[in-house]
Structure formats: C-alpha cells, structure tokens
C-alpha positions in Angstrom: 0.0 0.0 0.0 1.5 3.1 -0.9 1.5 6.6 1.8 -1.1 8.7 0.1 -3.6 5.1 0.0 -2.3 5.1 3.2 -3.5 8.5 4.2 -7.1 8.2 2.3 -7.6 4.7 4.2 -6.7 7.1 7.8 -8.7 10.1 6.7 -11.5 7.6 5.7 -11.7 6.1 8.7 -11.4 9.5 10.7 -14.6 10.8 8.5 -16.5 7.6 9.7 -15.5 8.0 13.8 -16.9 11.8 13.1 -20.1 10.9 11.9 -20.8 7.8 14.4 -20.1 10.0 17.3 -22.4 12.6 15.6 -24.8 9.7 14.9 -24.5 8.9 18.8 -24.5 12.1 20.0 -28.2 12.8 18.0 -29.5 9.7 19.3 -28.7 10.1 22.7 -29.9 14.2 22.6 -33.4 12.7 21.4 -33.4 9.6 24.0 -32.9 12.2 26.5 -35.3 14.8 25.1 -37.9 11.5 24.7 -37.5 10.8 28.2 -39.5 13.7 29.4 -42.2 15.5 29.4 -42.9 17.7 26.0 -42.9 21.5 27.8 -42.8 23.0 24.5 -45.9 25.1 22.5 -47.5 27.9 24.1 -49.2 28.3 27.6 -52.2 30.8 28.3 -53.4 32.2 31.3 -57.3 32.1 32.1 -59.9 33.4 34.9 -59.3 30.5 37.0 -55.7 30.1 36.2 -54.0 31.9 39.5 -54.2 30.8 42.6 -51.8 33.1 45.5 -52.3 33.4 48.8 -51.4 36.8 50.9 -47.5 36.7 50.8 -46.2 36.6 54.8 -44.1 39.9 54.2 -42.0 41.8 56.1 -42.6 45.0 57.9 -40.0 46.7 56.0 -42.0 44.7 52.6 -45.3 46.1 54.0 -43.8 50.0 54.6 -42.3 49.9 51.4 -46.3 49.0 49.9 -47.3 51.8 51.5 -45.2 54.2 50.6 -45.3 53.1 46.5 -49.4 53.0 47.2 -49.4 56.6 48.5 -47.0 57.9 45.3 -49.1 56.2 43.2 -52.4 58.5 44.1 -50.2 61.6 44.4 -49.7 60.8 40.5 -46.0 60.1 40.8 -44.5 57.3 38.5 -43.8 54.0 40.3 -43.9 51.6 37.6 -41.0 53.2 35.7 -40.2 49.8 33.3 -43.7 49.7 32.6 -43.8 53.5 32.1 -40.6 53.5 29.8 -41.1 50.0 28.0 -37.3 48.7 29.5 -37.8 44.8 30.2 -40.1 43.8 32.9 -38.6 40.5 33.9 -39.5 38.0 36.2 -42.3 37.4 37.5 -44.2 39.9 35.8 -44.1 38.0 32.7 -45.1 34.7 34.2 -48.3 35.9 35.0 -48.8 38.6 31.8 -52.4 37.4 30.1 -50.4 36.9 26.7 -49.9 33.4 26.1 -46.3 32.5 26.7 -44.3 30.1 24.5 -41.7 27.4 25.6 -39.1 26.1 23.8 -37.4 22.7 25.2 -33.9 21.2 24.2 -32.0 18.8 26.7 -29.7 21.6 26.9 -32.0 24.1 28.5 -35.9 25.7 28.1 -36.5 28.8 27.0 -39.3 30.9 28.0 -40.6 34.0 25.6 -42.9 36.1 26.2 -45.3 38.9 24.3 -44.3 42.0 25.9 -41.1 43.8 26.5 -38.7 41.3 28.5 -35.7 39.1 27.7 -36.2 35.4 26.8 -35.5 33.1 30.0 -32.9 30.8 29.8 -33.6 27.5 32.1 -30.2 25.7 32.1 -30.7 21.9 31.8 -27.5 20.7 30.8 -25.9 20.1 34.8 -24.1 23.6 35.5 -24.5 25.6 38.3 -24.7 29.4 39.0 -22.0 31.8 37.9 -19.9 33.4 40.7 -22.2 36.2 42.2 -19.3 38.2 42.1 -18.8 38.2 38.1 -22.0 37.6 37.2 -24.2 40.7 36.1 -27.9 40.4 37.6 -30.7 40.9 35.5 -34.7 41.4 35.8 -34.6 37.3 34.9 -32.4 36.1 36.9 -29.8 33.4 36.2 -32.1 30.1 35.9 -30.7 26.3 35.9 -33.0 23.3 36.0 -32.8 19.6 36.3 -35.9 16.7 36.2 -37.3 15.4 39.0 -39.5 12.2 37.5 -42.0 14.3 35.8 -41.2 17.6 37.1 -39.2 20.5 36.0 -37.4 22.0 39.0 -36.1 25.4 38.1 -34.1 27.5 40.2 -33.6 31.4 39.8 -31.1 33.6 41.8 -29.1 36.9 40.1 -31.9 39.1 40.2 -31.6 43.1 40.0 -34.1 45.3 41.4 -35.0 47.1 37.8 -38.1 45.8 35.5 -41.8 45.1 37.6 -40.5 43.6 40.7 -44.2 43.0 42.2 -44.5 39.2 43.7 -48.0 38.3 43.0 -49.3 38.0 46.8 -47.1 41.0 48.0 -43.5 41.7 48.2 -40.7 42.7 45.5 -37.9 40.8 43.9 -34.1 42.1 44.3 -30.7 40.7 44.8 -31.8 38.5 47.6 -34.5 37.2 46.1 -34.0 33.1 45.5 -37.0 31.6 43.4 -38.2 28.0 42.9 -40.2 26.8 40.4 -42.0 23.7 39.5 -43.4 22.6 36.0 -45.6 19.9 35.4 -48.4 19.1 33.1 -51.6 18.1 34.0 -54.9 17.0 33.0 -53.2 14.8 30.2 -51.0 17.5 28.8 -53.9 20.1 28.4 -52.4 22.2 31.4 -49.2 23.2 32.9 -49.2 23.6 36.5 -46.1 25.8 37.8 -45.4 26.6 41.4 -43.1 29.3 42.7 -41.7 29.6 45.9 -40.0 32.9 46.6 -38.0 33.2 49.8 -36.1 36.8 50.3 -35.4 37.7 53.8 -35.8 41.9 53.1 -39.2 40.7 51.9 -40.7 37.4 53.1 -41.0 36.2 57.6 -41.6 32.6 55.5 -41.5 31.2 51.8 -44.2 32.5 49.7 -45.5 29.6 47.6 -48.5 30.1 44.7 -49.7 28.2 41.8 -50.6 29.4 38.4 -52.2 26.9 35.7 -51.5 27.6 32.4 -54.0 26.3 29.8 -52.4 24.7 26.4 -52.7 27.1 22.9 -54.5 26.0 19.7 -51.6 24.1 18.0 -51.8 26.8 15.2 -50.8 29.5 17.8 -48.3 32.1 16.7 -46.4 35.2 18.6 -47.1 38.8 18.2 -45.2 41.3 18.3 -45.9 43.8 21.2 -45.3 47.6 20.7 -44.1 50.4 23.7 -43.5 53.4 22.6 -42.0 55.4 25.6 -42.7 59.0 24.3 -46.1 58.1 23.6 -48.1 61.1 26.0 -51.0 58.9 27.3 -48.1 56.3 28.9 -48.6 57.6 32.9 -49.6 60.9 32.1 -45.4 62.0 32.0 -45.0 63.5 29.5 -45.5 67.1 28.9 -47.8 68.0 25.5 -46.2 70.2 23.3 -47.3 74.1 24.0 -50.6 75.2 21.8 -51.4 78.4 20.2 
C-alpha cells in the first residue's frame, strides 16, 4: 500500500469516527429529550388560572407597599419599566395574560414572552450558577434546572431590582430574592401547572408559595409582536404636551 492510499484509508476512517459520534451524539440528545415531558408550545393564562395566597411579608416589605401605594395616588410614576417600556422580567411576565411560549432542548428551556422582557434561559445541561461576584444580575435572573421524575425544578437567583418587581401575593424581587419553580403538566397534557416559591429575607418572615395553571394554545398558535413606545403622552400621564397656540 502506498503513503497517500495510506493516508485516504486514515482520513476515511477519521470521516467515519466523526459521523458515528455525531450519529450517537443525535440519538442520545433525542433519548434524552424523549424521556421527558414535552414543555414546548405555548401556555395561556385564564380566569381560574391563578391561585396566591397573601405573601407573609416583612414590615419593611409592608412600609415599602405603602409608601409606593401613597406615590401612586399623588400621581407620581412607580412603575418606571412599565412606564418606559425597558424589560419587565421575572415574574411579571409569568403571570402577563399573553400566552407565553416554551421552547425545550435537553440543553435548556427557553421561555418568551409577548411584551417587553428578555427570553429566559432555564439551564438543563448540569451547570451551576455563575460566581455572584462576576456575574451581572438581571430582571430574569440566572435560571438552571434539572428533572425530577415528571417535574421540571427550576431554580432562579441573580436578580436586580430594575423591571416590575411586584410578587404576585405581596413583596418585591431584588438581589436577595432566591426563586423555585415547578413545572408539570396536567390533565393529560392540556395544562401546565407551575409553582413558585420565593423566599427573600428583606421581603418574606416565611417562603411564599402560589400556583398558576396555564392552559395549552391551539396548535396553530403564533407570537405577536408587542409595541411600547415610551414617548407616547397617554403612557402615565409624564410626558409634557407640546405648548398650543
């Protein structure tokens, strides 16, 4: 056998160990994607859908109600994500009436939603958090995941305090906020029940747990496109008309 037969026969059989591995690689992302529940379409909120108890705050949580309440009827602007269309985050968009759709690979999930927010990236591939100490907190937080039989057990730290911090219940999310969440479907795959379970000791005396049931979209369901346009003069009455004649 001469050295360049030589070197096709190596360079053949290198080609081959590429494109079993690949081969394997597939099989085993869709054996491991197969072997649990389909999260994936898009998941709409209804009348009977939330279900939160009052939120065991803190005194601090509770003066800090008060005090946003009371700005609120003077006419100042509290809601200044909402007012200024910069992301809300987490949990405001878990609980938004659009319908919000979820994208699974065995890598991670991925959770978009209609109005003005970042996608959430759930982490399903075995890492951890970053360091808190290089790692830049956002209005999503930094989300990993892993499978618990049937169950999708998210967990959420790296929170800011910018976006719609409400907690449905009472309270608001920051840099101590630490959220649970579980995902499982229900009634055959027509709903998707999610618990969250916030703890936060600036705002919670215990863990604050509520359920929302999210009801599964027509398959032929598509996204929108949501619009904010922050100079617009009807968004919280801020902005100052133009003089008249």
């Amino acid at each position: 056998m001469t050295f360049q037969s030589t070197r096709r026969s190596a360079a053949a059989l290198c080609a081959g160990a590429v494109l079993i591995a690949a081969l394997a690689a597939a099989q085993e992302s869709r054996a491991a994607a197969a072997a649990h529940p389909d999260l994936g379409g898009f998941w709409e909120l209804m009348d009977d859908s939330k279900k939160v108890p009052q939120a065991p705050i803190t005194q601090a949580a509770r003066d800090a109600q008060t005090a946003a309440r009371r700005a609120t009827q003077e006419g100042q602007i509290v809601g200044f994500a909402s007012r200024w269309c910069h992301h809300l985050g987490t949990p405001f968009i878990m609980g938004d009436s659009a319908p919000l759709d979820i994208l699974q690979t065995p890598r991670e999930t991925a959770i978009l939603a209609e109005v003005q927010s970042a996608a959430r990236h759930i982490y399903t591939d075995g890492r951890g958090h970053p360091d808190p100490e290089t790692y830049d907190p956002t209005t999503n937080g930094h989300s990993v995941g892993h499978w618990e039989g049937d169950t999708l057990v998210v967990d959420t730290v790296g929170f800011n305090d910018k976006g719609n911090t409400s907690i449905p219940g009472g309270g608001n999310r920051g840099p101590q906020s630490h959220l649970v969440e579980r995902y499982k479907l229900i009634e055959g795959g027509k709903k998707l029940s999610v618990t969250f379970t916030w703890t936060d000791p600036t705002q919670f005396t215990a863990p604050h747990t509520y359920e929302f049931v999210y009801y599964r979209s027509p398959p032929e369901t598509y996204a929108l496109e949501y619009f904010c346009d922050a100079s617009e003069a009807a968004r919280g009455g801020s902005v100052v008309p133009p003089p008249q004649d």
